[in-house]
N, CA and C atoms as an extended XYZ file, in Angstrom:
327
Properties=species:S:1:pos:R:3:atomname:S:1:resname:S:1:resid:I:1 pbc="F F F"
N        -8.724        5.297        0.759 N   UNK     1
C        -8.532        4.656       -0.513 CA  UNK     1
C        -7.196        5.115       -1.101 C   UNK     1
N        -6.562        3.812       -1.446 N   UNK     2
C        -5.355        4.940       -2.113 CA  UNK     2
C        -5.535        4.693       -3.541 C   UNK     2
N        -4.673        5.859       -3.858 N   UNK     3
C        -4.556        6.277       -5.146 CA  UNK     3
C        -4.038        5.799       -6.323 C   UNK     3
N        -3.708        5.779       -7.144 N   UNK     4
C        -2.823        5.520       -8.349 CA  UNK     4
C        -2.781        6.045       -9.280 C   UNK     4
N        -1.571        6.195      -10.264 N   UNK     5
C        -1.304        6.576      -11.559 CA  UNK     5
C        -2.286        6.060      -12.557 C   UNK     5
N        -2.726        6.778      -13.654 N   UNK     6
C        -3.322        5.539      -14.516 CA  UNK     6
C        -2.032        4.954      -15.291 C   UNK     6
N        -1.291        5.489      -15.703 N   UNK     7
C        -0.234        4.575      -16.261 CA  UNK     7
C         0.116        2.440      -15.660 C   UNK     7
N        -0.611        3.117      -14.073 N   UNK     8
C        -0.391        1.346      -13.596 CA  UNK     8
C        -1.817        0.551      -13.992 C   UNK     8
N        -3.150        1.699      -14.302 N   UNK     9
C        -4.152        0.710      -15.005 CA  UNK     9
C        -3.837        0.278      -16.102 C   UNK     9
N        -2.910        0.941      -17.260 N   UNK    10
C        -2.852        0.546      -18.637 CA  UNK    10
C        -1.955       -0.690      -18.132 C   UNK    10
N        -1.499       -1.329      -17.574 N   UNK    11
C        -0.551       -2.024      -17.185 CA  UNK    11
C        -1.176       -3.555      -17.250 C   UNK    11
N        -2.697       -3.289      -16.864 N   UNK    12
C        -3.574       -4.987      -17.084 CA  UNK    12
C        -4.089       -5.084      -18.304 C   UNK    12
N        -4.274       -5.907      -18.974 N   UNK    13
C        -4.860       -6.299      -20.290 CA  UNK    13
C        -6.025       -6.935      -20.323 C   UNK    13
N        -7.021       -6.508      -19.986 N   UNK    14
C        -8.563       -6.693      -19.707 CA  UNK    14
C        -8.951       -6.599      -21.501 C   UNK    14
N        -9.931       -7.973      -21.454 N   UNK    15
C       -10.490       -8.277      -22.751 CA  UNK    15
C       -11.747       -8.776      -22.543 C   UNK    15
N       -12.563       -9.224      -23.905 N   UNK    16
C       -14.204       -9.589      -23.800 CA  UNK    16
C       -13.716      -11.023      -23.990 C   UNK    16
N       -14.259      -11.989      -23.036 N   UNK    17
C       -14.376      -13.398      -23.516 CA  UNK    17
C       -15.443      -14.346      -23.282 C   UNK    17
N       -15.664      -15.126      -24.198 N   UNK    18
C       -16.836      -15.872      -24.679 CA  UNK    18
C       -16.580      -16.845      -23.811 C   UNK    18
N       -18.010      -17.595      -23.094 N   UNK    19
C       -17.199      -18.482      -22.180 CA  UNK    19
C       -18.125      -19.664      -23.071 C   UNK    19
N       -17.327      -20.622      -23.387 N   UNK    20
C       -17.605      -21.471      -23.650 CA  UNK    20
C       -18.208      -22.858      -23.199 C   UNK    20
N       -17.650      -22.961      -22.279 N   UNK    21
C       -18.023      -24.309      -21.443 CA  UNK    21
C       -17.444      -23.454      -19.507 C   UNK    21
N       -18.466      -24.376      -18.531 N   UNK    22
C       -18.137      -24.436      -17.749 CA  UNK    22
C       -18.240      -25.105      -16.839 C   UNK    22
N       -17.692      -25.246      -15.738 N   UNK    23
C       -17.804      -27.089      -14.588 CA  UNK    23
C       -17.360      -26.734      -13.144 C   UNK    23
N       -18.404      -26.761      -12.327 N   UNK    24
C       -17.741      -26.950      -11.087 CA  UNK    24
C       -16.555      -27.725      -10.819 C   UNK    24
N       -15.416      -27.202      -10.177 N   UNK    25
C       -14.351      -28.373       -9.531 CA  UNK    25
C       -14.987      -29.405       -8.581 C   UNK    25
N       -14.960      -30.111       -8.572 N   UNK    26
C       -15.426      -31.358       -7.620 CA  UNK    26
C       -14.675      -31.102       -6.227 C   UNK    26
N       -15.065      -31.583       -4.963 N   UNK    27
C       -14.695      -31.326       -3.942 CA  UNK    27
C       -14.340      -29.997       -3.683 C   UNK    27
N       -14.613      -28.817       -4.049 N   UNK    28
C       -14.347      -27.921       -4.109 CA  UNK    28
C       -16.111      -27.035       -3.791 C   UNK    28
N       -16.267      -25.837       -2.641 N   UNK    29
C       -17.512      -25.458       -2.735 CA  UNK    29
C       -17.240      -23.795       -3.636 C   UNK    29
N       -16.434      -23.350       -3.977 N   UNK    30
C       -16.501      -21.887       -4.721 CA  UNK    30
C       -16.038      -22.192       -6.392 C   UNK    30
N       -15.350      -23.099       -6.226 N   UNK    31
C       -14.526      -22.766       -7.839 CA  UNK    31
C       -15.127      -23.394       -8.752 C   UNK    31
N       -15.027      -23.019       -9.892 N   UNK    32
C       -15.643      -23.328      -10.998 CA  UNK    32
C       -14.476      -23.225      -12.536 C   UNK    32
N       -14.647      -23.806      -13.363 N   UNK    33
C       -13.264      -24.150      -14.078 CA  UNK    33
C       -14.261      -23.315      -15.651 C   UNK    33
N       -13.982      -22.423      -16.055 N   UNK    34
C       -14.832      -21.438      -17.147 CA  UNK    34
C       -13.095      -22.110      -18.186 C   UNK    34
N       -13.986      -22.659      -19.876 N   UNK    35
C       -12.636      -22.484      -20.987 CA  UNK    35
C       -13.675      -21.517      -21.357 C   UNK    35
N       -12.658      -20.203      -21.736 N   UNK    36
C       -13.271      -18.796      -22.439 CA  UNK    36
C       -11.720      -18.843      -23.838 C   UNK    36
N       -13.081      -18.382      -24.619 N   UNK    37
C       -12.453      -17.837      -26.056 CA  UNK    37
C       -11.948      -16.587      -26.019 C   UNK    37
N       -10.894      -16.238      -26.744 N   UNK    38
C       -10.788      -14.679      -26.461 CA  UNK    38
C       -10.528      -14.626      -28.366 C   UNK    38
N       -11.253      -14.919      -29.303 N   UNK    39
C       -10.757      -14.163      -30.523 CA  UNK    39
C        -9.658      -15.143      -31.246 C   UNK    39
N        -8.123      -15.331      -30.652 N   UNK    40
C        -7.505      -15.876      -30.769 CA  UNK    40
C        -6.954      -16.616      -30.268 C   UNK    40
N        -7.443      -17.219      -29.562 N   UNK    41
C        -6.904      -17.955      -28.307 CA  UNK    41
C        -8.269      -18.579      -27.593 C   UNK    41
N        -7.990      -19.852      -26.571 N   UNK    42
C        -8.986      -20.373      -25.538 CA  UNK    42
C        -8.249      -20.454      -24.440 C   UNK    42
N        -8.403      -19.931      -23.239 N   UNK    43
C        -8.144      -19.995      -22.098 CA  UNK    43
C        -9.075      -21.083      -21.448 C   UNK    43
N        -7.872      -21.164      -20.338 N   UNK    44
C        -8.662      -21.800      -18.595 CA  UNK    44
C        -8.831      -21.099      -17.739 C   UNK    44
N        -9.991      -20.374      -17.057 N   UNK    45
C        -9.629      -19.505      -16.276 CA  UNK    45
C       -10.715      -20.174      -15.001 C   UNK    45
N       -10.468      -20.175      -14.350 N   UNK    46
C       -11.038      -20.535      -12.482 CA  UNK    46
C       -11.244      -18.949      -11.988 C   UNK    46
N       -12.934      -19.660      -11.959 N   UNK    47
C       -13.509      -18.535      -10.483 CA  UNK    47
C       -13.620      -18.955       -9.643 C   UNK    47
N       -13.859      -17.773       -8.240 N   UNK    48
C       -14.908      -18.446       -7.132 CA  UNK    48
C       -16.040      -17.860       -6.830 C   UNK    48
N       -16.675      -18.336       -8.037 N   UNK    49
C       -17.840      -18.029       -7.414 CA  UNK    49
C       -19.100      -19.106       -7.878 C   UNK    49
N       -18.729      -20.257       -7.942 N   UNK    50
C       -20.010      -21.408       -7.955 CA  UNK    50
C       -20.660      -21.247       -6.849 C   UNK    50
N       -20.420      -20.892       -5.731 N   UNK    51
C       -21.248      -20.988       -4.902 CA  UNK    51
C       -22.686      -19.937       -4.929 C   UNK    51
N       -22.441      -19.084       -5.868 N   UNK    52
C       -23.564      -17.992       -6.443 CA  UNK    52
C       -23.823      -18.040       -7.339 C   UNK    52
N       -22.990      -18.553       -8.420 N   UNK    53
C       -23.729      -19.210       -9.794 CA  UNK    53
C       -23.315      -20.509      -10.171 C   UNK    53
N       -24.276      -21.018      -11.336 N   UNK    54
C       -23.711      -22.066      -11.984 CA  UNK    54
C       -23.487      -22.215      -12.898 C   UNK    54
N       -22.960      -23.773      -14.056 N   UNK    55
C       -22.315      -23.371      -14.746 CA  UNK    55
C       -23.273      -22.838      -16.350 C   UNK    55
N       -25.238      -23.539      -16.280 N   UNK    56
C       -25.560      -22.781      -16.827 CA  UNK    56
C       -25.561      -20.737      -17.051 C   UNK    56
N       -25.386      -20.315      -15.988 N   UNK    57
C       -25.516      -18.611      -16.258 CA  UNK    57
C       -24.326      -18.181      -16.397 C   UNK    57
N       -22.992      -19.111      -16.846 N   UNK    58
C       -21.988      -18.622      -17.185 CA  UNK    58
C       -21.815      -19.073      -18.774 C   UNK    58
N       -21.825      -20.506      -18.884 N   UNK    59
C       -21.677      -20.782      -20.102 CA  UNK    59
C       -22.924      -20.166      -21.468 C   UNK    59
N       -21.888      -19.604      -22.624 N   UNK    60
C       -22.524      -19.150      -23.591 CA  UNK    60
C       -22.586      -17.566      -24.083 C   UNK    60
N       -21.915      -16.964      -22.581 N   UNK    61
C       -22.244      -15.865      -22.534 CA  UNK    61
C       -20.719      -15.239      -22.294 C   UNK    61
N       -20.854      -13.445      -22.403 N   UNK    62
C       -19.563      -12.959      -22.615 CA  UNK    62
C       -19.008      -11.891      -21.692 C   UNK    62
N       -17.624      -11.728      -20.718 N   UNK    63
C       -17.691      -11.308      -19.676 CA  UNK    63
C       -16.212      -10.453      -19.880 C   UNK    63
N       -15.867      -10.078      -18.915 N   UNK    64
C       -14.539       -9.086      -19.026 CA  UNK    64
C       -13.650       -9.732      -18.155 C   UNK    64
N       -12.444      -10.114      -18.663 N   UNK    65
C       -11.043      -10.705      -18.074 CA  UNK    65
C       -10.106      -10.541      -18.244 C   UNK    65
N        -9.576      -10.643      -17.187 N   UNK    66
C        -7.936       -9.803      -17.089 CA  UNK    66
C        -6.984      -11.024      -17.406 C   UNK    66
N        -5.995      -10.596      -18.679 N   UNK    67
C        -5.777      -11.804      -19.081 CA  UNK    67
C        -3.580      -12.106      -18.832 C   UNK    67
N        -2.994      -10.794      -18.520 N   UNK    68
C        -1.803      -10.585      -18.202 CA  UNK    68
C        -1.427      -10.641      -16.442 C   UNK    68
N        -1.916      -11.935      -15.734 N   UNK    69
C        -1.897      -12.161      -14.432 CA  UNK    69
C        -0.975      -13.653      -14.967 C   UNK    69
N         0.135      -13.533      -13.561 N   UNK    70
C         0.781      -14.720      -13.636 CA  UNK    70
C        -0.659      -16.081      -13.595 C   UNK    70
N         0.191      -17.140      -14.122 N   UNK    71
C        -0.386      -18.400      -13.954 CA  UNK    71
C        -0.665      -19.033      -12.429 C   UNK    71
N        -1.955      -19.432      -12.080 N   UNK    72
C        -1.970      -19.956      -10.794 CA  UNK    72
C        -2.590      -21.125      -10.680 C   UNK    72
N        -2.438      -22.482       -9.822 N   UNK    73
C        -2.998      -23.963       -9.680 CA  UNK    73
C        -3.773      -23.524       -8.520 C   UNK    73
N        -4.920      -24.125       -8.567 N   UNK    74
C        -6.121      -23.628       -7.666 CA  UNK    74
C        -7.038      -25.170       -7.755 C   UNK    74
N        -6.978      -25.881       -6.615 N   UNK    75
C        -7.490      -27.504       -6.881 CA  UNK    75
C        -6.937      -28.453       -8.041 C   UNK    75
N        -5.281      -28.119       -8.222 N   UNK    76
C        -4.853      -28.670       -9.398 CA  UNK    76
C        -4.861      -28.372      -10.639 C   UNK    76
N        -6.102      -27.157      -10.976 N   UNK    77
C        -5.738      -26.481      -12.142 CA  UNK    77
C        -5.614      -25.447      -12.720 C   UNK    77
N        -4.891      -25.083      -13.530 N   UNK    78
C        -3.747      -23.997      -13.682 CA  UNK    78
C        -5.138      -23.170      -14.517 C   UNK    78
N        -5.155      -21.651      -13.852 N   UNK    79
C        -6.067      -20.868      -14.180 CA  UNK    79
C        -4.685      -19.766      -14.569 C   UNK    79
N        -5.036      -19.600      -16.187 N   UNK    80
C        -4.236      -18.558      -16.784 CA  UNK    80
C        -5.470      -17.189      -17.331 C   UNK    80
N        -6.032      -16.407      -15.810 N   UNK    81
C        -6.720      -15.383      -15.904 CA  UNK    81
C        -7.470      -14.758      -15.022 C   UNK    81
N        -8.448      -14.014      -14.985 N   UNK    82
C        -9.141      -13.622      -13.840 CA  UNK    82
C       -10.814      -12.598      -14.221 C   UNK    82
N       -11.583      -13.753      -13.882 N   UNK    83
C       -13.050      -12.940      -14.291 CA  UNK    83
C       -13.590      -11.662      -13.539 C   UNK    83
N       -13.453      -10.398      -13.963 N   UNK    84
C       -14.164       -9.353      -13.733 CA  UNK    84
C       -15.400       -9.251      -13.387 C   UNK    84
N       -15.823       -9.158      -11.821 N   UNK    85
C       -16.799       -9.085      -11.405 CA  UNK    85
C       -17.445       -8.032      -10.052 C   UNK    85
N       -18.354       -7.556       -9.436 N   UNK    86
C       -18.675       -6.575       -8.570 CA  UNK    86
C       -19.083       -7.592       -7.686 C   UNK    86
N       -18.582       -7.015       -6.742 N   UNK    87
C       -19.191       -7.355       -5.253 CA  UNK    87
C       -19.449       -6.336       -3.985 C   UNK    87
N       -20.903       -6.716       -3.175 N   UNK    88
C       -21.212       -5.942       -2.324 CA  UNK    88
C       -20.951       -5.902       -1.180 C   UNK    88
N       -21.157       -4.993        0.179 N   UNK    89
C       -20.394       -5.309        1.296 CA  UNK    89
C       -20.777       -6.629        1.907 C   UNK    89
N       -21.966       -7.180        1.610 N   UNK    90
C       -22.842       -8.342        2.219 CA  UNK    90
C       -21.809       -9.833        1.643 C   UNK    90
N       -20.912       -9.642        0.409 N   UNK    91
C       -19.882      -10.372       -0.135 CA  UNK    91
C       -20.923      -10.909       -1.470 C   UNK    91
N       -22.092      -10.298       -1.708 N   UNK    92
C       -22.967      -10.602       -3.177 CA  UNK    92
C       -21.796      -10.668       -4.293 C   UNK    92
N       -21.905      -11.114       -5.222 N   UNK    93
C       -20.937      -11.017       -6.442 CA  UNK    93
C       -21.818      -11.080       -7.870 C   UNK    93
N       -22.025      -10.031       -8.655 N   UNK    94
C       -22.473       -9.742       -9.447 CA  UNK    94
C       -21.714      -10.113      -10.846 C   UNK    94
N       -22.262      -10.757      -11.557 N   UNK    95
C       -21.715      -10.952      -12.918 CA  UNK    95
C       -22.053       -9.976      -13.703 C   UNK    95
N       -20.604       -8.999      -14.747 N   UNK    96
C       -20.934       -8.203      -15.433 CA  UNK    96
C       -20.666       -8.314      -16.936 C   UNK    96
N       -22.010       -8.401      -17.176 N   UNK    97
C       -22.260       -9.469      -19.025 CA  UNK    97
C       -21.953       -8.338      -19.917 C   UNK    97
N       -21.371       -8.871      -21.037 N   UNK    98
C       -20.964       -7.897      -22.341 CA  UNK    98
C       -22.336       -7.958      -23.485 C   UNK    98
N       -22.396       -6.937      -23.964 N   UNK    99
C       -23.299       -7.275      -25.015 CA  UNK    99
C       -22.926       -8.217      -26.227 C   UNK    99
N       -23.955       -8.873      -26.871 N   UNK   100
C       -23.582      -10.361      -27.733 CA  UNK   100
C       -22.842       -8.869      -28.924 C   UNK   100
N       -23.194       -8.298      -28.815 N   UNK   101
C       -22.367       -7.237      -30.700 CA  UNK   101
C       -20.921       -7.153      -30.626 C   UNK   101
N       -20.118       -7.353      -29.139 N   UNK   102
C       -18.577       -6.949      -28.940 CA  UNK   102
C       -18.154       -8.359      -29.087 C   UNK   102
N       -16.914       -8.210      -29.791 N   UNK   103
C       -16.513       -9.663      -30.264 CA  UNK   103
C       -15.709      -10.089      -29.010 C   UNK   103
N       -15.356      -11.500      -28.625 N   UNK   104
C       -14.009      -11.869      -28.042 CA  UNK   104
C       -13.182      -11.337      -28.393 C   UNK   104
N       -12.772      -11.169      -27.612 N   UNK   105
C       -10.568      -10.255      -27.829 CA  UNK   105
C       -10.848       -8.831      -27.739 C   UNK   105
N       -12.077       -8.439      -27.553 N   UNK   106
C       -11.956       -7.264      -28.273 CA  UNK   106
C       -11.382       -6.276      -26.407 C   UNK   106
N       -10.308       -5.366      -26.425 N   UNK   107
C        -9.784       -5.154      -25.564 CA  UNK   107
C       -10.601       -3.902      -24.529 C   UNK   107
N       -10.597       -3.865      -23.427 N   UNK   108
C       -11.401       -3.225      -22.560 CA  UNK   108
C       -10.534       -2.231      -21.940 C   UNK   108
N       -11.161       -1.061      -22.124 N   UNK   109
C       -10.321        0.488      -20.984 CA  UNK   109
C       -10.946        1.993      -20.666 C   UNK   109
């Protein structure tokens, strides 16, 4: 495993965001198109992981995202973020939910 400074963790800007709505991409079997609130702002952010959930057990609820990652087009649409999640060696992917009391935006470290 290698190592690192923490100075390069303070370096991502991980926040709580409310996901508001969410939609499988069509023709697509992993991605899923999440708009999350962050406080001041609404993002687009694309996962992959529809193929383990859907878009009921995402939408409504509040998750941790890294929000200082370049912009990327993924089936045409531009995902400005990246959902924080665990996965096992079997490739399981665990969603890790915030409690409803922490607001959007509110910053994670």
């Amino acid at each position: 495993m290698e190592l690192y400074d923490v100075e390069d963790f303070w370096k991502f800007d991980l926040r709580v965001g409310f996901v508001k709505e969410a939609e499988k991409i069509k023709r697509t079997r992993k991605l899923i198109k999440l708009i999350v609130d962050f406080g001041k702002e609404e993002r687009t952010i694309i996962s992959g992981i529809a193929d383990q959930y859907n878009e009921e057990e995402l939408k409504g609820k509040k998750f941790i995202f890294v929000l200082n990652l370049k912009p990327k087009k993924l089936s045409g649409v531009e995902s400005r973020g990246m959902l924080i999640v665990g996965e096992n060696e079997e490739g399981k992917v665990y969603l890790i939910p915030v409690p409803d009391e922490i607001p959007a935006g509110t910053k994670v470290w």
